[in-house]
C-alpha positions, 0 to 999 in steps of 0.5 A, a space after each residue: 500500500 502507498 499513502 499520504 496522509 496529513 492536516 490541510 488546516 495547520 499552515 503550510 509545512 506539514 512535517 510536524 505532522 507526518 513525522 507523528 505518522 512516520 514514528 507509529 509505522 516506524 514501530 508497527 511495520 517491518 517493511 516501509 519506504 517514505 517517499 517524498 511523496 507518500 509512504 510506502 509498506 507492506 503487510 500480510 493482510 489487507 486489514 494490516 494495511 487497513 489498520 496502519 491507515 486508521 492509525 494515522 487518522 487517529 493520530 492527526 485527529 487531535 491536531 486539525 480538523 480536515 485530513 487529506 489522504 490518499 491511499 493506493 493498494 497493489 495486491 499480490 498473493 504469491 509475493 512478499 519483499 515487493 518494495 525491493 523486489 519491484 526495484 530490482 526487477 527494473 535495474 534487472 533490465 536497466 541498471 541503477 536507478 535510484 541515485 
């Protein structure tokens, strides 16, 4: 699952905010990537996925009173260890890519 998720209403950096998010999936999941962007984890389950999101909500809930978020879910059974098999896959074919 690929995430972003933080306050509209508390000014214009929102790190303060996403750093709270970023501590809890720090704790909670083994397998995440930040990204500029969004986040990135992987879980077993849907229902993981699903409870990291709600967990994030419950955590900025208290600071503000609008939360914008956006949530992408690429499922998979027969696969694990995505974040960085999906990667290497390309650099397989093109060479490195992160630099």
């Amino acid at each position: 699952m690929e995430f972003a998720m933080f306050p509209t209403d508390v000014g214009t950096s929102k790190s303060e905010y996403v750093s709270k998010v970023i501590e809890m999936i720090r704790a909670d999941v083994p397998n995440y990537k930040l990204t500029a962007m969004g986040t990135i984890i992987e879980t077993e389950t849907l229902a993981e996925a699903l409870a990291v999101v709600q967990k994030a909500q419950d955590i900025l809930l208290p600071h503000t009173e609008r939360i914008y978020s956006t949530v992408k879910f690429d499922i998979r059974k027969d696969c694990n260890n995505r974040l960085e098999n999906k990667i290497k896959s390309i650099e397989n074919r093109i060479g490195d890519v992160n630099k």
